[in-house]
VOGU-3710 file (C-alpha; in Angstrom, 3 decimals, decimal comma):
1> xxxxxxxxxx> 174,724/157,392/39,546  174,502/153,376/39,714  175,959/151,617/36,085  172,077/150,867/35,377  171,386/154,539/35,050  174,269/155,532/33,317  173,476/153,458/30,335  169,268/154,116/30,517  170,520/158,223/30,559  172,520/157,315/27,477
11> xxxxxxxxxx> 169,798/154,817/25,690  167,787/158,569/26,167  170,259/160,342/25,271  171,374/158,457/22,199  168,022/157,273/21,109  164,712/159,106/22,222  166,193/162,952/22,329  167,200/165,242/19,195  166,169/163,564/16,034  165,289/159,687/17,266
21> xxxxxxxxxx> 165,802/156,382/16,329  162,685/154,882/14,595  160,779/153,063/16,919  157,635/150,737/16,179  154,213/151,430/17,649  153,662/149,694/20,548  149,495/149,692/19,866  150,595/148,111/15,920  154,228/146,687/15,895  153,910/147,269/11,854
31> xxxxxxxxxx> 153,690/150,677/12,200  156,559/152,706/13,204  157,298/156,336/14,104  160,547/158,940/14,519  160,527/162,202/16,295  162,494/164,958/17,200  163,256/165,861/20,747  164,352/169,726/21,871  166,366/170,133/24,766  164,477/171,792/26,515
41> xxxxxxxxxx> 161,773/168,461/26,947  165,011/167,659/30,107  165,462/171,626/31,424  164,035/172,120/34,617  161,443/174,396/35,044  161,109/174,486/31,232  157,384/175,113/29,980  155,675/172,059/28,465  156,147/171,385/24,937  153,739/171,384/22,039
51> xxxxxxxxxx> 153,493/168,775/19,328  153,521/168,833/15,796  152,864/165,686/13,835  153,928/165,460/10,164  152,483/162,601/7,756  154,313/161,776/4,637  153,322/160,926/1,567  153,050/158,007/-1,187  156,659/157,350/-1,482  157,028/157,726/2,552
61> xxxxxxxxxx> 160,367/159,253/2,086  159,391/162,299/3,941  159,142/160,417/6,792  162,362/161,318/8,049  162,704/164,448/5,623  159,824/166,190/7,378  161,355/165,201/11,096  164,768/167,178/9,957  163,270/169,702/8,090  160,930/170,783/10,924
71> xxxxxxxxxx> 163,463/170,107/13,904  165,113/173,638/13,989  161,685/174,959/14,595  160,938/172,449/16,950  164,054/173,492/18,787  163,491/176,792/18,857  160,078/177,039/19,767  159,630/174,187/22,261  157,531/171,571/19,933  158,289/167,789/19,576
81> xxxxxxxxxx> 157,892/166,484/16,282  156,340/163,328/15,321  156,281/161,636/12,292  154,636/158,387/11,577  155,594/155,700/9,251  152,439/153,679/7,644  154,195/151,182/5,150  152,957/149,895/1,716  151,723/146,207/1,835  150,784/146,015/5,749
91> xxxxxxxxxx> 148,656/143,082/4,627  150,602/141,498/2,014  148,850/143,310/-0,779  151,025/146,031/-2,068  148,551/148,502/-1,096  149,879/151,853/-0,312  146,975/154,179/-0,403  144,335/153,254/2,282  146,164/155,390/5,430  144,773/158,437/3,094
101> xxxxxxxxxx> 141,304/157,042/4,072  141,943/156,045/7,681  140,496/152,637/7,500  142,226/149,585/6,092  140,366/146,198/7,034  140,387/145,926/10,887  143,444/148,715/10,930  141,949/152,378/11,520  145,102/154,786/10,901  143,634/157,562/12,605
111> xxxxxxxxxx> 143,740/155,740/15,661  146,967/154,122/15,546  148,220/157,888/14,825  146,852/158,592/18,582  148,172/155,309/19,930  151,513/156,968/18,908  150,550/160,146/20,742  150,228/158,118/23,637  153,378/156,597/23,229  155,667/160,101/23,436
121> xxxxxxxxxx> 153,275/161,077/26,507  154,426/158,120/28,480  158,177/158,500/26,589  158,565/162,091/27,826  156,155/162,104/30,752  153,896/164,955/29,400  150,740/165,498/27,768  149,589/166,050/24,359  145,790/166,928/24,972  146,285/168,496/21,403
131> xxxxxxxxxx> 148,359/168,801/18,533  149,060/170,362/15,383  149,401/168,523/12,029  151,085/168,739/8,740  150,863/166,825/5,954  151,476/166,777/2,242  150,692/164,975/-1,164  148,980/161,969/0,456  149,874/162,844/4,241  147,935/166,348/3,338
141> xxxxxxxxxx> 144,754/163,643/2,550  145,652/162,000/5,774  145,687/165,088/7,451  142,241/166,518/6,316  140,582/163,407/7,079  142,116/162,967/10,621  141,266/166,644/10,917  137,150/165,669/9,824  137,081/162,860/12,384  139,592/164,213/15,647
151> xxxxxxxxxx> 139,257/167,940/15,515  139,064/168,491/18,961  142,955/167,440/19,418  143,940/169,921/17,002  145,430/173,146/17,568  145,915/173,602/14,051  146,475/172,053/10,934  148,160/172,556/7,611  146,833/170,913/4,553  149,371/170,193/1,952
161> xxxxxxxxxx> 148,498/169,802/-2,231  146,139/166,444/-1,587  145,398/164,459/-4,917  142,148/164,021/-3,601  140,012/165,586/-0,984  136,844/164,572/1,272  134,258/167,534/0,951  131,689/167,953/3,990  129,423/166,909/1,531  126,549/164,898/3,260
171> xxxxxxxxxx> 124,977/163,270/0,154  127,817/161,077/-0,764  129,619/158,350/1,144  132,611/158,591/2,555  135,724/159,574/1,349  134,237/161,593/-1,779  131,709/162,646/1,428  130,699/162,449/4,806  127,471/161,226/4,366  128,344/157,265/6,071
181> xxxxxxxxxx> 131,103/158,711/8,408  129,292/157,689/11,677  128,631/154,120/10,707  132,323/153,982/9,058  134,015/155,689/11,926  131,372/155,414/14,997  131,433/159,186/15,332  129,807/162,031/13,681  131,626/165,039/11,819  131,166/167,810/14,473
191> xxxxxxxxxx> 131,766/171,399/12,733  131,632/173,333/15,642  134,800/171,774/16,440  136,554/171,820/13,333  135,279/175,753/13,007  137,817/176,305/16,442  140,697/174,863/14,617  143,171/177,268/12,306  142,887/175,740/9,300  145,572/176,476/6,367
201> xxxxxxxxxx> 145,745/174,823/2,810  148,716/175,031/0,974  150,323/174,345/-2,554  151,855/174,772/-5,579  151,383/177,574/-8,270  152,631/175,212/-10,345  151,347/171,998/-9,219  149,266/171,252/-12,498  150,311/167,633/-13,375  147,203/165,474/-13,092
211> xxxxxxxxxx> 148,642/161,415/-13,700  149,066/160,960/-10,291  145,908/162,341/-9,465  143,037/160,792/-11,693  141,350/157,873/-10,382  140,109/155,551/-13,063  137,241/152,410/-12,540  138,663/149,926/-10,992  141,323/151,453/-8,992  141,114/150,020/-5,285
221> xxxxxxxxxx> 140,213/154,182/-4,087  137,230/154,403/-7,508  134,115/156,354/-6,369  131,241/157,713/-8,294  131,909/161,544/-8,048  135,868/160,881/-6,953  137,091/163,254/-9,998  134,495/165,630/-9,633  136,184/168,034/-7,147  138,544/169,362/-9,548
231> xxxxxxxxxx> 141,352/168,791/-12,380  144,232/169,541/-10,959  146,187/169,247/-7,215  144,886/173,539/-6,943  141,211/173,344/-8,051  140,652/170,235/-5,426  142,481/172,236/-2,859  140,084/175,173/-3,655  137,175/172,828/-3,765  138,210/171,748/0,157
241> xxxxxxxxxx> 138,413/175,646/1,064  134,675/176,010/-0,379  133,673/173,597/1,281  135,375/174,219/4,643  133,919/177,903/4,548  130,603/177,183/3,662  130,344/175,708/6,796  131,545/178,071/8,730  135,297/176,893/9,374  138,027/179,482/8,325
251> xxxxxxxxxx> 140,941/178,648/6,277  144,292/180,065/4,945  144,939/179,445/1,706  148,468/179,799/0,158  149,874/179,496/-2,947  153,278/179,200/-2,974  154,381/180,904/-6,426  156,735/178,993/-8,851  156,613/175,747/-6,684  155,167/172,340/-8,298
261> xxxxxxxxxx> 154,310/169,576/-6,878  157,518/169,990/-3,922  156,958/169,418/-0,412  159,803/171,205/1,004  159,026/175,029/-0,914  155,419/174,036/0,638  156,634/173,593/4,531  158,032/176,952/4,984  154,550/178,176/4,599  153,020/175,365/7,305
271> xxxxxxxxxx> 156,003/176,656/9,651  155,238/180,171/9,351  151,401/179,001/10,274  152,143/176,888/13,184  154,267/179,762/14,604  151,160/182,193/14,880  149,498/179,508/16,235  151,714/177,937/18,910  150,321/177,708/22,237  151,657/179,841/24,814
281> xx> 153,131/177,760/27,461  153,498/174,436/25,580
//
């Protein structure tokens, strides 16, 4: 092995396998991303693997507590995990809530999320035709949303305690609807789709506090009709499964008991779900 390849296998080695260093997007250099790597992405003859993608929340320190927390399972059962970082302020503004709605100005999240996809395809030299996701507090809105507008590169999809939630509710505008989604987005919400996906929604028994969660007039996310889903993190996440169902798209619902608002008693639940829903073979 010449000197050049010695040091590019330990770059991989170092960097890009096991749980990475944080690399910036390539599509959005003020976007950034870590994973986690299994060993057996470099065994030959090993089966392809799958991908999960996990979205943090408000405070973005789950970032890299979702890529450890999930990495034993992506060892163990062949997945790559990727989790994106969408900073507060990307325009100068201290605005930290607009990746929940996939569009901020000329910046669509959702499709900076896939840019990222592409990214680990070409890292690991595999493909990611789909993925699952997992996302909580404001990655769960994240992940519902992405989930309305890309379900066809889902394989599943775990909803976690969302402050506020998008009904398929075509009388109102997007995000309290759909009803503007294909002028917003340039694509249409296509149910039959999202009715192949496993679908699970997860929180809190306890997850009751609702400061964080009420959106006043003249906050930069105020609708007409934004409260109106529910009180509290459990009756919006309720209001989402009622309106998943009603058209037709199945959902598990969990509750974990005694857990607030607390991300990591929530994730057990969105492991167990992924693992009846890997696919066989990568």
């Amino acid at each position: 092995m010449t000197r050049k390849a010695e040091q590019s296998r330990r770059w991989v080695e170092s960097f890009e396998r096991g749980k990475s260093a944080i690399f910036s997007c390539k599509a959005d250099p003020r976007l950034s991303y870590t994973m986690y790597v299994p060993p057996s992405v470099d065994e030959p003859g090993a089966p392809p693997p799958a991908l999960i993608v996990a979205v943090h929340g408000s405070s973005r320190d789950s970032f890299l507590e979702f890529r450890d927390s999930l990495a034993e399972f992506g060892r163990w059962n062949n997945a790559v995990i990727l989790c994106p970082l969408f900073p507060i302020g990307i325009f100068g503004d201290n605005q930290g809530e607009a990746y929940k709605y996939m569009v901020e100005r000329d910046l669509r999240y959702d499709l900076a999320l896939l840019a990222m996809v592409g990214e680990l395809e070409a890292r690991l030299n595999c493909t990611f035709a789909k993925f699952a996701m997992w996302g909580y507090s404001g990655g769960g809105q994240f992940v519902q949303r992405f989930a309305m507008l890309h379900p066809e590169r889902l394989w599943a999809a775990s909803i976690g305690a969302p402050g506020v939630v998008t009904l398929l509710d075509a009388s109102k505008d997007w995000w309290v609807g759909v009803k503007n989604v294909a002028q917003t987005f340039g694509r249409d919400i296509d149910i039959a789709a999202m009715r192949a996906v496993p679908f699970q929604m997860v929180v809190g028994s306890c997850d009751v506090e609702t400061w964080e969660i009420e959106v006043h007039e003249g906050h930069s996310t105020w609708m007409e009709g934004v409260n109106d889903s529910g009180r509290t993190r459990i009756e919006r996440l309720q209001a989402l499964r009622n309106s998943f169902e009603a058209n037709g798209i199945d959902v598990t619902y969990v509750e974990v008991q005694g857990a607030a608002h607390d991300r990591l008693k929530c994730i057990g639940a969105a492991k167990d779900f992924f693992a009846r829903h890997m696919p066989r073979g990568g």
